[in-house]
N, CA, C and O atoms as CSV, one atom per row, in Angstrom:
chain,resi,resn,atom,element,x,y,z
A,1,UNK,N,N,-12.671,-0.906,-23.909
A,1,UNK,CA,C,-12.075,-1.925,-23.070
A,1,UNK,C,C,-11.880,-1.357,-21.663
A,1,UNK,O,O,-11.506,-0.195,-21.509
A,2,UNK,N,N,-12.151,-2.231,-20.569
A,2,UNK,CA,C,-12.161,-1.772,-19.113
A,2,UNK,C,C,-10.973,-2.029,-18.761
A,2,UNK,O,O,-10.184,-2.766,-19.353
A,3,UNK,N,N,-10.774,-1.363,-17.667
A,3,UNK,CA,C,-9.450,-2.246,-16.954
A,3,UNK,C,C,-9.694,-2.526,-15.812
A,3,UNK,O,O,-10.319,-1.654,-15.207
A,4,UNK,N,N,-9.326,-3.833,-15.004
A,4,UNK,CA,C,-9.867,-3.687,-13.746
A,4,UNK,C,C,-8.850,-3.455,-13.180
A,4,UNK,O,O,-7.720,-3.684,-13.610
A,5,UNK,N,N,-9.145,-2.965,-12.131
A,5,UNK,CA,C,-7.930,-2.985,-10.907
A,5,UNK,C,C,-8.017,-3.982,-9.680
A,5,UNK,O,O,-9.171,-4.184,-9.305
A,6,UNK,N,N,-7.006,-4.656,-8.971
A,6,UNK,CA,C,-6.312,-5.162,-8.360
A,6,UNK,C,C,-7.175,-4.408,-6.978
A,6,UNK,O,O,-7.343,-3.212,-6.740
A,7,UNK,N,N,-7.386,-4.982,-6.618
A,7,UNK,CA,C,-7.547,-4.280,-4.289
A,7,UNK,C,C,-6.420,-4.741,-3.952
A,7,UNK,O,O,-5.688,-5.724,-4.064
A,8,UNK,N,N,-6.496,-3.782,-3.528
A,8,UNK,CA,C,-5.029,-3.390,-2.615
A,8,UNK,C,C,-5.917,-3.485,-1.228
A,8,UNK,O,O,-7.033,-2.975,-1.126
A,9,UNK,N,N,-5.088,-4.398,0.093
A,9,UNK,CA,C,-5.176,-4.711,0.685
A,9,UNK,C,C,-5.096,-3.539,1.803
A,9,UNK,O,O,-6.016,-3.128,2.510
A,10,UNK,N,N,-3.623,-3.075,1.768
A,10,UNK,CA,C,-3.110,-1.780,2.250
A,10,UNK,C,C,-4.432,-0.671,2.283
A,10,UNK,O,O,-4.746,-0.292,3.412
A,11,UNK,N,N,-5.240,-0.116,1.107
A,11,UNK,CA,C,-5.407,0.650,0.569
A,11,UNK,C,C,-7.457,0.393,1.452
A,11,UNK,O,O,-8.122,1.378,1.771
A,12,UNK,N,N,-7.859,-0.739,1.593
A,12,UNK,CA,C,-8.753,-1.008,2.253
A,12,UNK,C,C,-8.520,-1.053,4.002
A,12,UNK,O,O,-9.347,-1.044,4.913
A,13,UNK,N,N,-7.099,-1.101,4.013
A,13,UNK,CA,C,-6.860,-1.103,5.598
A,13,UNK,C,C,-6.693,0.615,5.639
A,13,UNK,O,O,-7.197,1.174,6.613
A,14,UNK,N,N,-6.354,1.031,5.135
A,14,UNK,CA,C,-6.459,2.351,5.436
A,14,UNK,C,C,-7.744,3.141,5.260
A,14,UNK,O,O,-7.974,4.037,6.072
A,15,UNK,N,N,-8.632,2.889,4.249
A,15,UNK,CA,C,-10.103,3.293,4.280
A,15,UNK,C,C,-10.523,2.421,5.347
A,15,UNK,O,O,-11.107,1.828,4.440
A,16,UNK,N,N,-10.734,1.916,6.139
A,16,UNK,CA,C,-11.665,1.226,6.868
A,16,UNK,C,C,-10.809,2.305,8.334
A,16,UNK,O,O,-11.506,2.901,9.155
A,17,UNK,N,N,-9.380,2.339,8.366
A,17,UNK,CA,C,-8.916,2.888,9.554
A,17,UNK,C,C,-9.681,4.748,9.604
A,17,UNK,O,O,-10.389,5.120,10.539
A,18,UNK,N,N,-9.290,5.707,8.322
A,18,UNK,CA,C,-10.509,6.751,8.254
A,18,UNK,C,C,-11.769,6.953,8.804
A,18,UNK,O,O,-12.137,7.906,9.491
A,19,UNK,N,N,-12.576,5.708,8.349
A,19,UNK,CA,C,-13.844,5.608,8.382
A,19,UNK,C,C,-14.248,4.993,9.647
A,19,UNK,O,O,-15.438,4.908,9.949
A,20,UNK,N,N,-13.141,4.484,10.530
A,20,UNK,CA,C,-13.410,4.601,12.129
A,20,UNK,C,C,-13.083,5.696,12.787
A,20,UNK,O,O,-13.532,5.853,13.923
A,21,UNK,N,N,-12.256,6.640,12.215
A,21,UNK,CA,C,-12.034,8.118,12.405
A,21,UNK,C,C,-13.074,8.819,12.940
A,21,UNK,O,O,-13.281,9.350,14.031
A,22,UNK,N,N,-13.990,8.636,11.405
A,22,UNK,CA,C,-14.584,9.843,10.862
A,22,UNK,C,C,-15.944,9.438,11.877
A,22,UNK,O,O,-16.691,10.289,12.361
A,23,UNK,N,N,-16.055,8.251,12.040
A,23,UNK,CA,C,-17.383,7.611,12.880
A,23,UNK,C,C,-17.295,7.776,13.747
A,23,UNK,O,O,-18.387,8.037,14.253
A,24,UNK,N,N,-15.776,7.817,15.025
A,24,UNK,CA,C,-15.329,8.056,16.142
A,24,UNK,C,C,-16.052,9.825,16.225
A,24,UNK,O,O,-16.812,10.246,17.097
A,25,UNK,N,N,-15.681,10.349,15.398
A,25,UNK,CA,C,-15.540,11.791,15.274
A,25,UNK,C,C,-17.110,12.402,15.956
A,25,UNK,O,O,-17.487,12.959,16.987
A,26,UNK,N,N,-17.691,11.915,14.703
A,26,UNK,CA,C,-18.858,11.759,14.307
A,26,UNK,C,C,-19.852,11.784,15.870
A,26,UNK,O,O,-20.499,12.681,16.411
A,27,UNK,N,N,-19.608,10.451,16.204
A,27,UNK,CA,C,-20.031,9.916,17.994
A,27,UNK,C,C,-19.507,10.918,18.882
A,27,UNK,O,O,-20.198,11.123,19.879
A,28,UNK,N,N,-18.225,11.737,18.737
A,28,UNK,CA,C,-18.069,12.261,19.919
A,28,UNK,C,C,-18.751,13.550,19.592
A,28,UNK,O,O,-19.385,13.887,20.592
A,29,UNK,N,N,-18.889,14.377,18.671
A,29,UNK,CA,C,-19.998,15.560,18.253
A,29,UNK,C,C,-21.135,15.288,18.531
A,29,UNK,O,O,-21.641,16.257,19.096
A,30,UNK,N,N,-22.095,14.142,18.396
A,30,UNK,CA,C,-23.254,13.963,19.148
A,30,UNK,C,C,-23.577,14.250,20.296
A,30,UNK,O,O,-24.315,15.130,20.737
A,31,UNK,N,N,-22.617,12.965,21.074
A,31,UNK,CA,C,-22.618,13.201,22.251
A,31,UNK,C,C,-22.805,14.392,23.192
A,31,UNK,O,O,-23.654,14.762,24.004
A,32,UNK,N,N,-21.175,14.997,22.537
A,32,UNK,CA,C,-21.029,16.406,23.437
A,32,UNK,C,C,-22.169,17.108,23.189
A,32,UNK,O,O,-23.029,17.262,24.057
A,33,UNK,N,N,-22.262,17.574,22.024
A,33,UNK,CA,C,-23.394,18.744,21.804
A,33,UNK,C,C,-24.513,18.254,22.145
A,33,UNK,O,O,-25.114,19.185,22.680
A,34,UNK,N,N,-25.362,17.044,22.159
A,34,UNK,CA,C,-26.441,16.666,22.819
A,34,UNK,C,C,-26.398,17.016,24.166
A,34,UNK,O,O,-27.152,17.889,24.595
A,35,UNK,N,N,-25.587,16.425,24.896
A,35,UNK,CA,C,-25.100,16.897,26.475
A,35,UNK,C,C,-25.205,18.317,26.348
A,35,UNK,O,O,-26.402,18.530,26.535
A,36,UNK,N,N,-24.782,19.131,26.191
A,36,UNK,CA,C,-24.499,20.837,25.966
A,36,UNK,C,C,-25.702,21.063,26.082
A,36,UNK,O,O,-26.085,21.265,27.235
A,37,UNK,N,N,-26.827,21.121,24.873
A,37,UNK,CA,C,-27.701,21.754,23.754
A,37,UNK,C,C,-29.051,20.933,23.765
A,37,UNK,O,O,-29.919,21.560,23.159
A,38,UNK,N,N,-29.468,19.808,24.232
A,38,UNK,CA,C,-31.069,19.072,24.204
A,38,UNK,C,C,-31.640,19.514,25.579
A,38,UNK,O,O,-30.838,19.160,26.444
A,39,UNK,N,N,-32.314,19.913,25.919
A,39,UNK,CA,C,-33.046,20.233,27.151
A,39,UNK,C,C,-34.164,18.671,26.771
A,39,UNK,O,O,-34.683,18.162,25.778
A,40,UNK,N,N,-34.087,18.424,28.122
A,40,UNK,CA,C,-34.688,16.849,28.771
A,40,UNK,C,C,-36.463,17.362,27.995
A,40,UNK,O,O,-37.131,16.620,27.276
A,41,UNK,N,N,-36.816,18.650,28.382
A,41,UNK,CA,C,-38.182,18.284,28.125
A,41,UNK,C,C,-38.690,18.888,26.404
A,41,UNK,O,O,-39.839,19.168,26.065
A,42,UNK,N,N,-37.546,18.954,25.618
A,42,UNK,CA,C,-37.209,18.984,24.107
A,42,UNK,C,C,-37.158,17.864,23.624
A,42,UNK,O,O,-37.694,17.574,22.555
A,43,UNK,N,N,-36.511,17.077,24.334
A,43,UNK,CA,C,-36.128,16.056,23.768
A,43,UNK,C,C,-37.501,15.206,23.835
A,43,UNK,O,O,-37.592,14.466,22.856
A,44,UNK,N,N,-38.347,15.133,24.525
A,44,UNK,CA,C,-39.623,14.209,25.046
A,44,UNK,C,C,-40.977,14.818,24.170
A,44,UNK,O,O,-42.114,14.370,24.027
A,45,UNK,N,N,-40.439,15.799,23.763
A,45,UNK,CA,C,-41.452,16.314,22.871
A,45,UNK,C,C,-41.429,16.245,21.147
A,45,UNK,O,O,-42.304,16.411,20.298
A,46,UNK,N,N,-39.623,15.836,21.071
A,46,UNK,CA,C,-39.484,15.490,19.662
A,46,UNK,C,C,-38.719,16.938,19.079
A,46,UNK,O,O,-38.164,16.986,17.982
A,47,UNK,N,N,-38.785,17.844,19.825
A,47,UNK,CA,C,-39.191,19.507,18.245
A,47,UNK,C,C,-37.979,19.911,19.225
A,47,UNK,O,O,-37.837,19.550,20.394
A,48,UNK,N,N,-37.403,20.484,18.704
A,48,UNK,CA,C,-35.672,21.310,18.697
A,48,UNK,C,C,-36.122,22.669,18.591
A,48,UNK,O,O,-36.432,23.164,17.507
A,49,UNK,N,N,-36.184,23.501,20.060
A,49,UNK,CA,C,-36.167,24.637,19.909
A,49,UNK,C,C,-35.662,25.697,19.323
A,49,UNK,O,O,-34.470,25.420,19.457
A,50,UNK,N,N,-35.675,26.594,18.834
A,50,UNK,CA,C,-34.354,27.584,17.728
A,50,UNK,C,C,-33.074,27.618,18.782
A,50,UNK,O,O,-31.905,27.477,18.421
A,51,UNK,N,N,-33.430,27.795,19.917
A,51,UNK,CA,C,-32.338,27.980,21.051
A,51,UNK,C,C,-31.382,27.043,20.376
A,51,UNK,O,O,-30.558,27.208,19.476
A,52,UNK,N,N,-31.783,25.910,21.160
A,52,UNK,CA,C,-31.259,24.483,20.686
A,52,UNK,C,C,-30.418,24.190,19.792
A,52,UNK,O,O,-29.288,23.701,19.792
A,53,UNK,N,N,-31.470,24.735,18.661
A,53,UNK,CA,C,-30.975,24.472,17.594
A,53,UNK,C,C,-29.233,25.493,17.111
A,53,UNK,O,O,-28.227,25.076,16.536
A,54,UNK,N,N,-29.463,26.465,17.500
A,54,UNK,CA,C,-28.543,27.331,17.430
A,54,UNK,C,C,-27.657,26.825,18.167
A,54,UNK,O,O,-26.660,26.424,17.566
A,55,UNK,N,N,-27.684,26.639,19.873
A,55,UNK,CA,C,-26.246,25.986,20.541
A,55,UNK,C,C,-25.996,24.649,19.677
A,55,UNK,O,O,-24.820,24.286,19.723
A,56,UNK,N,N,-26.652,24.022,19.076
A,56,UNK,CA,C,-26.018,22.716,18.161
A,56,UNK,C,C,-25.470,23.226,17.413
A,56,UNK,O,O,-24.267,22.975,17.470
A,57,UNK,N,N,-25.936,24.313,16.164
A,57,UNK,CA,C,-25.120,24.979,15.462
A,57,UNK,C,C,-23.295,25.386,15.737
A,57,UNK,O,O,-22.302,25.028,15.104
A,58,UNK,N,N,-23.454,26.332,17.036
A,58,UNK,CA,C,-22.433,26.736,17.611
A,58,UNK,C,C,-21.456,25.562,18.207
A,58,UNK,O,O,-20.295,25.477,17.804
A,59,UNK,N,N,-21.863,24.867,18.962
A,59,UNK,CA,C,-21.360,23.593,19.261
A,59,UNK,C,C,-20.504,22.768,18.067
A,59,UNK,O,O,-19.309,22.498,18.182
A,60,UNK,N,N,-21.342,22.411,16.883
A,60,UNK,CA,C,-19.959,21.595,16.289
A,60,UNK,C,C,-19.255,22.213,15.281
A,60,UNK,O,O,-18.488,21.610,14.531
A,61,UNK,N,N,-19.565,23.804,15.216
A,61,UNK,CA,C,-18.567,24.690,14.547
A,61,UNK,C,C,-16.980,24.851,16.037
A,61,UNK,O,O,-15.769,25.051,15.949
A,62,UNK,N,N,-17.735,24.671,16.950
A,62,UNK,CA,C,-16.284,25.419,17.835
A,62,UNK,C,C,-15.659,23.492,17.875
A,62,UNK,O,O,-14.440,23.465,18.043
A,63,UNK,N,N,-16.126,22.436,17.784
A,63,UNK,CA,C,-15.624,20.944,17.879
A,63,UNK,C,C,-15.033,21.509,17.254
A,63,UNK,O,O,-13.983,21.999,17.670
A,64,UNK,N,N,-15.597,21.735,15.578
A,64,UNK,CA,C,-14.730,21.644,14.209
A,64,UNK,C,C,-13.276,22.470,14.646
A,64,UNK,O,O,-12.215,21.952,14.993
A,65,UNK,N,N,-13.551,23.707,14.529
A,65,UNK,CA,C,-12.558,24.321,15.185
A,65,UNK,C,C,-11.309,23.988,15.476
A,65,UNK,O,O,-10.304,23.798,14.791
A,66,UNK,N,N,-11.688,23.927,17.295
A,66,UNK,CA,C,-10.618,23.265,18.173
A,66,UNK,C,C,-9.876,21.879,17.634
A,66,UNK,O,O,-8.695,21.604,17.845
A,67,UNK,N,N,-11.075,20.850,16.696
A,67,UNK,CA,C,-10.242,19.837,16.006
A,67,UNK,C,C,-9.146,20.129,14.950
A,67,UNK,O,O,-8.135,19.432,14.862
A,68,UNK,N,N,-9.388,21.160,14.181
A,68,UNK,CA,C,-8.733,21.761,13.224
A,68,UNK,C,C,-7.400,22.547,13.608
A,68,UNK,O,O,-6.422,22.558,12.860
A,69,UNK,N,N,-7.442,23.222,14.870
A,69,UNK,CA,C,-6.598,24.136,15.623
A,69,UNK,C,C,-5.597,22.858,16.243
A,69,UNK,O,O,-4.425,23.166,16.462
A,70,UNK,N,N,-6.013,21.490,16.519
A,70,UNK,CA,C,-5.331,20.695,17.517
A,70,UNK,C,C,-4.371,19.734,16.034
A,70,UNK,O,O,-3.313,19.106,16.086
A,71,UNK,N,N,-5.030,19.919,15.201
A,71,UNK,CA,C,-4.392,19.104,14.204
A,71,UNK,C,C,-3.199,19.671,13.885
A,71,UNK,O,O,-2.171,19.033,14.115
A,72,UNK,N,N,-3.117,21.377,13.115
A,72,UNK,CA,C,-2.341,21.840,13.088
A,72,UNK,C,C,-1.447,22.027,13.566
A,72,UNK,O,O,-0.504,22.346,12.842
A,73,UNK,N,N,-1.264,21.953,14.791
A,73,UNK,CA,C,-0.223,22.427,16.465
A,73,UNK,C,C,0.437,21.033,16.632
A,73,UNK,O,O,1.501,20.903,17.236
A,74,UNK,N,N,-0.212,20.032,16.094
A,74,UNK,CA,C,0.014,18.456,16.118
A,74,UNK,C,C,1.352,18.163,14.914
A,74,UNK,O,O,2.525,17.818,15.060
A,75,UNK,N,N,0.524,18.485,13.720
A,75,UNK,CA,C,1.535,19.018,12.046
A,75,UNK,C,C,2.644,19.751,12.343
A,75,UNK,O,O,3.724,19.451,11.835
A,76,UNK,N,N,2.491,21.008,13.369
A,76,UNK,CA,C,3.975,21.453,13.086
A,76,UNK,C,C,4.530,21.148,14.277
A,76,UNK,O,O,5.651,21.647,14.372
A,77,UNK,N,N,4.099,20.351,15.493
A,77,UNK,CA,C,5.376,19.939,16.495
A,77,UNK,C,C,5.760,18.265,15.472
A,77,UNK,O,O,6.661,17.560,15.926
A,78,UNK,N,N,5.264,17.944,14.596
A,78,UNK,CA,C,6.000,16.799,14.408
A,78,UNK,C,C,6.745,17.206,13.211
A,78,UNK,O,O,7.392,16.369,12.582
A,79,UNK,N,N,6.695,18.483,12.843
A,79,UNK,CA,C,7.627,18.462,11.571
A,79,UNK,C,C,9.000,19.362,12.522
A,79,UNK,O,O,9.701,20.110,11.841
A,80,UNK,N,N,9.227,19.279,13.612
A,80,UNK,CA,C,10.430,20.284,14.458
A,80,UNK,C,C,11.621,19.265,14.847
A,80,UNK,O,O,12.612,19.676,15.451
C-alpha cells in the first residue's frame, strides 16, 4: 500500500526560492570566469586552451571559496 503525500505549498515555495539561488549562482560563475578566462580568439574557434581551461578551473574554486568564506562570517555575525 502507497501513501501519498499532500504538497505542501510552503515546501514548493521554498524549492523554487533555492533553485533561483542556485541558478543566480550558477549565472554569476559563468559570467565572471568567462570574462576572466575565454580569450576572444578561443572563443571563435570553439577549443578551450589548457591555459583557459585551468584559469576556469581556478576561477570557480576561488568563487566557491570566497562564497563559502562569506556565508560563514554571515552565520556567525547573525548568531552574536
Amino acid at each position: 500500500q502507497q501513501q501519498s503525500q499532500a504538497i505542501n505549498p510552503q515546501n514548493i515555495a521554498m524549492a523554487e526560492q533555492e533553485l533561483e539561488m542556485v541558478t543566480d549562482l550558477f549565472n554569476r560563475i559563468v559570467g565572471s570566469c568567462h570574462q576572466k578566462c575565454i580569450k576572444i580568439e578561443n572563443a571563435q574557434s570553439g577549443e578551450l586552451s589548457q591555459a583557459d581551461a585551468l584559469c576556469i578551473d581556478n576561477c570557480v574554486g576561488k568563487f566557491f571559496e570566497t562564497n563559502s568564506k562569506v556565508g560563514e562570517k554571515m552565520q556567525k555575525m547573525s548568531q552574536q
